[in-house]
C-alpha positions, -999 to +999 in steps of 0.1 A: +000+000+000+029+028+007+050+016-019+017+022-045+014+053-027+048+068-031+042+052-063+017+069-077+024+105-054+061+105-054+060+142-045+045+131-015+065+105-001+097+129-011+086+161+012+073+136+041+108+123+039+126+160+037+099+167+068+108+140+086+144+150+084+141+185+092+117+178+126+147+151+132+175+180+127+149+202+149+148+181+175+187+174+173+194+212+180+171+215+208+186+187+228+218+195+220+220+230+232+220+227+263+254+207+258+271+227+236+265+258+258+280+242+283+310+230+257+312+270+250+323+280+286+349+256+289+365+262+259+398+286+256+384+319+244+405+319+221+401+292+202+395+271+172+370+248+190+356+272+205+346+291+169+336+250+158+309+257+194+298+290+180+286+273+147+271+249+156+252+275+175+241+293+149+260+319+161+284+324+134+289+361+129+310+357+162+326+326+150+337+346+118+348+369+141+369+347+161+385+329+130+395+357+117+414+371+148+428+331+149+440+338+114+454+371+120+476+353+147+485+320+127+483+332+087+495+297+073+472+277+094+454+256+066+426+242+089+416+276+098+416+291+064+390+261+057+372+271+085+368+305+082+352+298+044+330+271+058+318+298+078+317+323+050+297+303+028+271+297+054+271+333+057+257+335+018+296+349+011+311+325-014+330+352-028+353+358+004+354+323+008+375+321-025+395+347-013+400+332+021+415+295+003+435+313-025+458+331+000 
């Protein structure tokens, strides 16, 4: 019966699934947030980890922020180049972000 179903409304079956998934991620964040505030104060301020906490947070204009006074510190530092244009492109700013990996 739901194989005919997705079958013969295939759009259906696809955005209960993409639903599904999203409540899922939802539901992820909300138990989880607890946990990576906590994460957050015990990091070094200063800090790559502590810009990986802020992400995950959704709070990534301070993670920008914080990878980019990381980089002004360590300028060869490969992983935080990445990082910062991880963070970049989440921010809708792809053009940065080839910037960031071409230096």
């Amino acid at each position: 019966m739901a194989r005919r179903a997705s079958r013969d409304h295939p759009d259906r079956s696809a955005r209960a699934a993409l639903d599904g998934r999203r409540s899922g991620a939802d539901r992820w964040r909300a138990g989880a947030r607890p946990w990576l505030e906590r994460a957050l104060a015990q990091t070094p301020a200063d800090s790559k980890a502590r810009a990986e906490v802020l992400e995950k947070l959704g709070r990534r204009a301070e993670a920008v922020k914080l990878v980019e006074t990381l980089r002004s510190e360590t300028p060869h530092d490969r992983s935080l180049a990445a990082l910062h244009a991880r963070l970049l492109i989440t921010q809708g700013q792809p053009g940065r972000a080839r910037t960031v990996l071409a230096q």
